[in-house]
PATORKOL-646828 format. One line per field, with one value per residue (C-alpha): y, z, x; residue in three letters. Coordinates in Angstrom, 3 decimals. Each point is the difference from the previous one (the first is absolute). Example, Ala and Ser with C-alpha at 12.3 -4.5 7.8 and 13.67 -1.06 7.14 Angstrom:
py = [-4.500,3.440]
pz = [7.800,-0.660]
px = [12.300,1.370]
rest = [ALA,SER]
//
This chain:
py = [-5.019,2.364,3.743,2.591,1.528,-3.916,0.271,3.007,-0.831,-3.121,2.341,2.610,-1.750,-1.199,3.580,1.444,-2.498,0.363,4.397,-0.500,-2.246,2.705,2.507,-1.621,-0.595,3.252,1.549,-2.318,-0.302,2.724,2.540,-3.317,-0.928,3.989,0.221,-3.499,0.817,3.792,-1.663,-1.953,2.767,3.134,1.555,1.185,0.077,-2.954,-2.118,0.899,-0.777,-3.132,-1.552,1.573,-2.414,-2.790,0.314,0.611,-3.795,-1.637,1.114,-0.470,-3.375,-0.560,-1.403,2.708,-2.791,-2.303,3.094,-0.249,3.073,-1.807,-0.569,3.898,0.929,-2.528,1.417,3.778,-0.662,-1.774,2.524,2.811,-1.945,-0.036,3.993,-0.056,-2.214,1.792,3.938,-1.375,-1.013,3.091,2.576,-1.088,1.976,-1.506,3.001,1.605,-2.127,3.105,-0.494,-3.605,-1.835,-1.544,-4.149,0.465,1.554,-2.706,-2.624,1.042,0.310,-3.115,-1.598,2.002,-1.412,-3.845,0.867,0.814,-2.889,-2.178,1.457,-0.467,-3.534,-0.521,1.730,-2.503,-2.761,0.772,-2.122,1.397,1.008,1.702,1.621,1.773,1.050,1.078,2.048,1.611,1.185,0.705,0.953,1.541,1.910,-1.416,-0.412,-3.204,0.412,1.425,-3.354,-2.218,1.719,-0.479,-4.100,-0.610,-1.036,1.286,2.682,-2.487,-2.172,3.101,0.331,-3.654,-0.390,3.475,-1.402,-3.811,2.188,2.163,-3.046,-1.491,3.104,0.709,-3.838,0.034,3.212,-0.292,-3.597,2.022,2.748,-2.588,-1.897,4.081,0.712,-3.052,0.334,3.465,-0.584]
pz = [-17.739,2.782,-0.961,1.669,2.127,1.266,1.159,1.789,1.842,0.974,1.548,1.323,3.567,0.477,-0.044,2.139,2.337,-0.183,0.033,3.287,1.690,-1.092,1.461,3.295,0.086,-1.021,2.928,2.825,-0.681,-2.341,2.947,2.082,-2.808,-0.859,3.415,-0.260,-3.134,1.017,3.959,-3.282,-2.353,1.699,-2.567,-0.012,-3.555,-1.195,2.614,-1.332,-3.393,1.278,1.578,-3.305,-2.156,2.238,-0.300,-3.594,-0.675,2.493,-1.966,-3.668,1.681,0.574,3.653,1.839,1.292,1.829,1.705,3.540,2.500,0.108,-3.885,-0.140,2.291,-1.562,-3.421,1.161,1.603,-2.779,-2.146,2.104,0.535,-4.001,0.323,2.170,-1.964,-3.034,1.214,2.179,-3.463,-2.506,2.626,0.984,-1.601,-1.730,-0.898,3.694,3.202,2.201,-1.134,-0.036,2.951,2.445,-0.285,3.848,-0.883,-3.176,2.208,3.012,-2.695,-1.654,4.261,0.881,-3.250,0.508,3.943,-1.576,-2.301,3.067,2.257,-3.032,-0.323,3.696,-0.019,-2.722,1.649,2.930,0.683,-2.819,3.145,1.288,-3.187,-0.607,3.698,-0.149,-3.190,0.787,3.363,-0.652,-3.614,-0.328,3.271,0.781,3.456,1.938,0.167,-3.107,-1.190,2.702,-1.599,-3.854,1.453,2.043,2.529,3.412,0.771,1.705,-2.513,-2.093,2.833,0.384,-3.643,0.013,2.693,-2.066,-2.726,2.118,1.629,-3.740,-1.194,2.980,-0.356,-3.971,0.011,2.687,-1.560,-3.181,2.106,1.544,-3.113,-1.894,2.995,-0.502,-4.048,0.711,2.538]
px = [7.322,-0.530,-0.938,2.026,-2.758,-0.804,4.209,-0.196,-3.174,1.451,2.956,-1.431,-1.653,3.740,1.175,-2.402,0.826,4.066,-0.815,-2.364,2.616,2.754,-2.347,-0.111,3.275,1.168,-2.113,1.254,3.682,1.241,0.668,1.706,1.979,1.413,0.951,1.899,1.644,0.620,2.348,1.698,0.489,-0.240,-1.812,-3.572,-0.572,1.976,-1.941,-3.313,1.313,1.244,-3.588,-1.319,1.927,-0.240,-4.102,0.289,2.608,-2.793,-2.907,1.422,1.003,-3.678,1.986,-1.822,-2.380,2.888,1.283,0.421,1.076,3.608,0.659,-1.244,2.674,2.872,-1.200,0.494,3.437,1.385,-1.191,1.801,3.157,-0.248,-0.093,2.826,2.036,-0.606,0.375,3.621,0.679,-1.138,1.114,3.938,2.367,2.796,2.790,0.212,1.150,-1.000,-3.955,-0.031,-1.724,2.372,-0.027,-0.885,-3.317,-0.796,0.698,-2.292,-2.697,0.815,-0.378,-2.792,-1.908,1.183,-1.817,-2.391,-0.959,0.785,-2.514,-2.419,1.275,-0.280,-3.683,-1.153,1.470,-2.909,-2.988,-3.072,-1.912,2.616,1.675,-3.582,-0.161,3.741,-0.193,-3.664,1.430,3.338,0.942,-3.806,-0.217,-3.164,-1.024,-0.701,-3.468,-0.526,1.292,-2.032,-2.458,0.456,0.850,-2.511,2.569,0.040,2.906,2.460,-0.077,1.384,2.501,0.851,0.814,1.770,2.190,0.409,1.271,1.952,2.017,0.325,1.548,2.401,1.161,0.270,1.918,2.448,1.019,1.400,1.054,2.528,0.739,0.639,2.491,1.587,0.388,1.427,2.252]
rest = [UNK,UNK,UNK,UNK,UNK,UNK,UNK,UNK,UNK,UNK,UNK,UNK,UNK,UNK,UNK,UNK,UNK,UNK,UNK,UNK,UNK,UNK,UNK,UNK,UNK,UNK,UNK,UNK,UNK,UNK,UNK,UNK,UNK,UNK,UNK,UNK,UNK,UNK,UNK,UNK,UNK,UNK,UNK,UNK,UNK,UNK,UNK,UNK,UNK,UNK,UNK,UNK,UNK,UNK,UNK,UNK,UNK,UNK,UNK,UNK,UNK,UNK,UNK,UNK,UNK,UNK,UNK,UNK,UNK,UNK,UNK,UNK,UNK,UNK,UNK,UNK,UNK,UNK,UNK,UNK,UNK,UNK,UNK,UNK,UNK,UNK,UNK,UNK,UNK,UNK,UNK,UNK,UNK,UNK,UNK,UNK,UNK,UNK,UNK,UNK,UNK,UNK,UNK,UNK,UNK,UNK,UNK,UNK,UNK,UNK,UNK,UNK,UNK,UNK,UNK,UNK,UNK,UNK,UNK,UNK,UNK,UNK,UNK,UNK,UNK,UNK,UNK,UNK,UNK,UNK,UNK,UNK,UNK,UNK,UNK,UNK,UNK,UNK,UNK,UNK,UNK,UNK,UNK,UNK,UNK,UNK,UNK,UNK,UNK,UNK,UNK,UNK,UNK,UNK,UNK,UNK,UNK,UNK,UNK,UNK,UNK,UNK,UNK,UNK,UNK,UNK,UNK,UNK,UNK,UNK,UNK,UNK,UNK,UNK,UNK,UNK,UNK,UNK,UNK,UNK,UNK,UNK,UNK,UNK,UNK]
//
């Protein structure tokens, strides 16, 4: 039979290690991830909220270990597109047409979030090399060298895969650009 104290010394190196990974994690991407979530939202204090939670599921999760810079980012904009799903939802009002939101205005939401998830979709879909090059430089605002740096790749190997992913991107997207015009035409 194992004593209580035996138990939680048993758990207690496992913690430490899932808080100093939070830590680190916490310190490089929460400010990344807020501004991601706050272009989604448009709310300041909602976004913070938002990465909050999303650090809080990973760590109870004890997934905090597996989590790359991309699931981060998938994690925080499903989260907000949760938000905005839920406040469209508690905040429409039901007994006056003149408040109401036009269908107009839903439905651009409703597109702009279904661009949304396909840019993510088309991101993931990128070479690993690439993806982590793409979403250091682009959706963390971190310069090419910086990131030649943190790689120890050379800065044009930054820009060649920036440009890879570029070209990817442009293909992917225009393909359901044509095949969107041609469902709504």
């Amino acid at each position: 039979m194992i004593r209580n104290d035996q138990r939680e010394s048993n758990t207690k190196p496992v913690e430490k290690d899932q808080i100093l990974v939070l830590e680190e994690l916490f310190k490089r991407y929460f400010s990344h991830l807020v501004l991601y979530s706050r272009n989604l939202i448009k709310n300041s204090e909602s976004a913070e909220d938002i990465v909050q939670d999303v650090f809080l599921r990973l760590f109870e999760s004890g997934r905090l270990g597996q989590a790359s810079p991309s699931f981060l980012f998938t994690c925080v904009k499903n989260a907000s597109l949760n938000y905005l799903h839920s406040s469209l939802n508690k905040y429409i009002p039901i007994s006056s047409e003149q408040d109401q939101i036009p269908d107009k205005e839903i439905q651009e939401e409703i597109d702009h979030m279904k661009q949304l998830e396909q840019l993510d979709e088309a991101i993931e879909a990128l070479p690993d090399k690439c993806k982590d090059i793409f979403t250091r430089v682009y959706l963390q605002q971190q310069r090419y060298e910086d990131v030649a740096v943190q790689l120890n790749i050379s800065y044009h190997t930054v820009k060649a895969h920036m440009s890879t992913a570029f070209k990817h991107l442009r293909k992917q997207l225009l393909l359901l650009l044509i095949f969107f015009r041609n469902v709504k035409s």
